[in-house]
C-alpha positions as CSV (number, residue, x, y, z in Angstrom):
1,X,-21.7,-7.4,-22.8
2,X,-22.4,-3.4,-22.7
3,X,-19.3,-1.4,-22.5
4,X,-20.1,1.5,-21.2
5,X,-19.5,0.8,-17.2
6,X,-16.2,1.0,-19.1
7,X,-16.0,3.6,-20.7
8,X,-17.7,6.0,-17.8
9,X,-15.0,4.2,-15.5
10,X,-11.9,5.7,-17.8
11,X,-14.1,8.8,-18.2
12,X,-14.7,9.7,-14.7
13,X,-11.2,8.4,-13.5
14,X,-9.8,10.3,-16.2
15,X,-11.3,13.5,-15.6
16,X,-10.9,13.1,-11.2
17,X,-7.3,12.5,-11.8
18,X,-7.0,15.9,-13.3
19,X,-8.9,17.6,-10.7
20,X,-7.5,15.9,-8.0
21,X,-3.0,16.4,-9.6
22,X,-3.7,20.2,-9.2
23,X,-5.8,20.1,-6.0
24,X,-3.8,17.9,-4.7
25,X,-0.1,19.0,-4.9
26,X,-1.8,22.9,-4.5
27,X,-3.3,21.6,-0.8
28,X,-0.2,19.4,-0.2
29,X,2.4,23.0,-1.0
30,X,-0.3,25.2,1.3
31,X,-0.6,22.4,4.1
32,X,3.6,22.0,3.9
33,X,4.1,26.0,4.1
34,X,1.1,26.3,7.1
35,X,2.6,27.5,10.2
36,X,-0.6,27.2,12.2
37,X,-3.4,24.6,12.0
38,X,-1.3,22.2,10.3
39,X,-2.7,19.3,11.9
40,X,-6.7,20.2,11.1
41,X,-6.2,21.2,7.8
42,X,-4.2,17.6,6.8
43,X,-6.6,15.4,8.7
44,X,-10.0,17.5,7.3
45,X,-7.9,17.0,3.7
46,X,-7.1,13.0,4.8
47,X,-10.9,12.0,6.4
48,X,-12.4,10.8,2.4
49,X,-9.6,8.4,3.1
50,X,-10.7,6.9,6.1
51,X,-14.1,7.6,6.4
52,X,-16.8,4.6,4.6
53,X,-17.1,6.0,1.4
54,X,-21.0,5.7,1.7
55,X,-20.7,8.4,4.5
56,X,-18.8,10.6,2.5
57,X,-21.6,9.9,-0.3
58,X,-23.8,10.7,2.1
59,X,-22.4,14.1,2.8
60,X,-22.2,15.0,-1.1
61,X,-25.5,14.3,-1.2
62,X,-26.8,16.7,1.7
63,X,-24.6,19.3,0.2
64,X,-25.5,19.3,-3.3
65,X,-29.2,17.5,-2.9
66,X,-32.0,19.7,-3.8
67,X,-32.9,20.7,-0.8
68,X,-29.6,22.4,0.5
69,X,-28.4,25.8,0.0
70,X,-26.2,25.2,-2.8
71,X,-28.3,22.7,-4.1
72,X,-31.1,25.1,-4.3
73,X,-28.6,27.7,-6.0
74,X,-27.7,25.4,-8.4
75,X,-31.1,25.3,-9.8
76,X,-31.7,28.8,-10.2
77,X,-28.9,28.0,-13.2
78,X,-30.4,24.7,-14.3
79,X,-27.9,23.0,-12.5
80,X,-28.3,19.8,-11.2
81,X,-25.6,17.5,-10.0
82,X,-27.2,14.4,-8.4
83,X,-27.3,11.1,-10.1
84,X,-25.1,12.9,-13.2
85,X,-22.4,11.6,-14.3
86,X,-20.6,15.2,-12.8
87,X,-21.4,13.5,-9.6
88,X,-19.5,10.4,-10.3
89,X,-16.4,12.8,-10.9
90,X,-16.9,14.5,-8.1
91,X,-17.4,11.4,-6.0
92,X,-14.0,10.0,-7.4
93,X,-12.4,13.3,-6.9
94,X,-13.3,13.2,-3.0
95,X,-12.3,9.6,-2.3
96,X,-8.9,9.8,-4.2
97,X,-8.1,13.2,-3.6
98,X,-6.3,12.4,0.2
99,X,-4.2,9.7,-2.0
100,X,-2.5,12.5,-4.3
101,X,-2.2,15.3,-1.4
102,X,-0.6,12.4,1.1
103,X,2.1,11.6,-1.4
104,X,2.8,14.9,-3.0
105,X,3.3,16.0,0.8
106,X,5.3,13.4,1.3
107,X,7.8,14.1,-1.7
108,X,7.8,17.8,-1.2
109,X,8.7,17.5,2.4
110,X,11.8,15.1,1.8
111,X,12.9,17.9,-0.8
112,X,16.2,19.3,0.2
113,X,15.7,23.1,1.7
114,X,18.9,24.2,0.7
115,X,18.0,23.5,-3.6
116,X,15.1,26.1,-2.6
117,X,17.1,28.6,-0.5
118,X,19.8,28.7,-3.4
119,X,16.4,29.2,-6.4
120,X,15.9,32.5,-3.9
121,X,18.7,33.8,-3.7
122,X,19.5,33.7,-7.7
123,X,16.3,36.0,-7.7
124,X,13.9,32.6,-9.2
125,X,10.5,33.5,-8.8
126,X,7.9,31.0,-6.9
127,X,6.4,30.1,-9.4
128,X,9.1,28.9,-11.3
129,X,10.6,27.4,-8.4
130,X,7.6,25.6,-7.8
131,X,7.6,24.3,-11.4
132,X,11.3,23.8,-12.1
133,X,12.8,23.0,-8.8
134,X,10.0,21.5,-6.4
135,X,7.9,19.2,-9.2
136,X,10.8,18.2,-11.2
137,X,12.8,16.5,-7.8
138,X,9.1,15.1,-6.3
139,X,7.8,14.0,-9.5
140,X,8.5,10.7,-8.4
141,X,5.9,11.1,-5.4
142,X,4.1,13.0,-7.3
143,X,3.6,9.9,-10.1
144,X,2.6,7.6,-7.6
145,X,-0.1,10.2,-6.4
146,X,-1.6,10.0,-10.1
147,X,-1.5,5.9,-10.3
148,X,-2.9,5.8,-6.9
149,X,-5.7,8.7,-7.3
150,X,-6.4,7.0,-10.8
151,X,-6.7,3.5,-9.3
152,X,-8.5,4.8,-6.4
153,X,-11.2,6.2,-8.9
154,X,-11.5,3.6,-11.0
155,X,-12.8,0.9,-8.1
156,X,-14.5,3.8,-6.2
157,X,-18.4,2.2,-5.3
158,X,-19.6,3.3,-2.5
159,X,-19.8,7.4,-2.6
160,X,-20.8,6.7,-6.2
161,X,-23.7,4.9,-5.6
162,X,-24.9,7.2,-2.7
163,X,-24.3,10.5,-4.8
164,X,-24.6,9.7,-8.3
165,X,-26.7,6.6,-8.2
166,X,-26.3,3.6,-10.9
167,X,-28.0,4.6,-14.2
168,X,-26.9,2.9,-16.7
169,X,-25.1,4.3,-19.7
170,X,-25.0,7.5,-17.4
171,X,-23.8,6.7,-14.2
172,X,-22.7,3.0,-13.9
173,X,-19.5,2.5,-13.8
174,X,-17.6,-0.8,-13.3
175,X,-18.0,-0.9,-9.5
176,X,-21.4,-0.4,-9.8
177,X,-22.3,-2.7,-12.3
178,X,-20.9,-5.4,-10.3
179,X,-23.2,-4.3,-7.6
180,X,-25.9,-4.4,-10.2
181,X,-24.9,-7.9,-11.8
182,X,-25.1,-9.6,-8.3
183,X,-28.3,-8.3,-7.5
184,X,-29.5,-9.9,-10.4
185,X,-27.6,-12.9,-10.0
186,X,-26.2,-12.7,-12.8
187,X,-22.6,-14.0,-11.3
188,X,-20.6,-14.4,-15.0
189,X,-21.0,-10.6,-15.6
190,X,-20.0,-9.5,-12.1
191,X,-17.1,-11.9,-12.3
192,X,-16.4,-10.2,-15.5
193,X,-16.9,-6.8,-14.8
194,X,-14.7,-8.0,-11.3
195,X,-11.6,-9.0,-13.2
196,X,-11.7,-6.0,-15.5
197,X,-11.4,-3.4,-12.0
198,X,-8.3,-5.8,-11.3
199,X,-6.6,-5.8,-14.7
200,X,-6.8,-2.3,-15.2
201,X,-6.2,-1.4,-11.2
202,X,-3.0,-4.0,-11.5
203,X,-2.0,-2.9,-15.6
204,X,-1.2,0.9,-14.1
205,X,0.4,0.3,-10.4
206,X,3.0,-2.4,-12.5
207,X,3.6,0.4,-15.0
208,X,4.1,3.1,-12.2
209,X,6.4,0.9,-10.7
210,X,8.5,0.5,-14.2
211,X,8.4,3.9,-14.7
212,X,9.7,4.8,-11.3
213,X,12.1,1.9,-11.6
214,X,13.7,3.1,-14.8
215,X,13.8,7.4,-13.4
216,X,15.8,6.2,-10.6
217,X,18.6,3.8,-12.9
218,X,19.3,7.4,-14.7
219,X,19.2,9.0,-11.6
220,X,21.8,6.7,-10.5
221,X,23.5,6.0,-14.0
222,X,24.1,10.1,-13.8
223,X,25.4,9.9,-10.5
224,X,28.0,7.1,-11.4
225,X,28.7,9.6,-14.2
């Protein structure tokens, strides 16, 4: 059994889980502080989520195909991004980012505005504010937006396959070599290939759970203190 849908799996959900904890809480602070437009910029940052993940492959690949503008940039450079395994990042990126922004929204908005007003008027910068005061409380949130961007990217098939394509030992990844094994009917290694998505989907949502578990008994256990 070749390992290396494996390996490009952690890869590329390793490296989209990156991208998408600093894209993600950045658009989730901008979209929280927005006074206009609030509504169209969360659903245009939200639509990977619910849109078929073969459209939004579909989309990546008129934007950064050969034939489009910055397709055709690209290549003055050398550059080419469809069927790489820099497209199977930036398929995972797309699909998963919505996951991190949603809940690093959703932590930074049930932050208390008071702990902020107090940071400003000691004279705390933003920036430090946004690192010491906001992340710290949210972080919570903000964990969950990792698992579930990490997760999301690790079972992501359908952008994949449209954008980056299924080469193996390039761009296979787990997802896509069940795909691969079916079509070959080769059942035992898509069954394999099957439970390993699950095991390692399942492994990191029970540890985020553990680790969210145990931050709130010494929240509490402070508290009591």
């Amino acid at each position: 059994m070749d390992l290396m849908p494996l390996l490009i799996t952690l890869e590329t959900a390793a490296a989209a889980t990156v991208a998408t904890f600093f894209a993600g809480i950045g658009l989730a602070l901008a979209v929280v502080r927005m006074r206009r437009f609030q509504g169209l910029a969360d659903a245009i940052i939200t639509l990977p989520m619910v849109l078929p993940p073969t459209v939004v492959g579909f989309f990546l690949l008129l934007a950064f195909g050969k034939r489009s503008a910055i397709g055709k940039l690209l290549l003055q450079f050398d550059i080419t991004l469809v069927f790489t395994w820099k497209a199977t990042v930036m398929a995972a990126i797309i699909v998963s980012l919505p996951l991190m922004y949603r809940t690093a929204r959703g932590a930074f908005e049930q932050m208390d505005a008071n702990i902020l007003a107090a940071a400003r008027t000691l004279g705390v910068s933003e920036w430090r504010i946004f690192w010491h005061v906001l992340v710290p409380n949210a972080k919570a949130g903000i964990l969950a937006g990792l698992v579930l961007s990490f997760t999301r990217a690790i079972g992501e098939f359908g952008a994949t396959i449209m954008f980056a394509g299924n080469i193996p030992g390039v761009t296979q990844t787990m997802s896509t070599a069940i795909y691969a094994a079916v079509q070959a009917n080769d059942y035992d290694l898509a069954f394999k290939w099957a439970i390993a998505v699950v095991f390692f989907s399942l492994f990191f949502v029970v540890l985020m759970n553990w680790i969210i578990a145990r931050s709130n008994k010494r929240g509490t256990a402070r508290i009591g203190a």
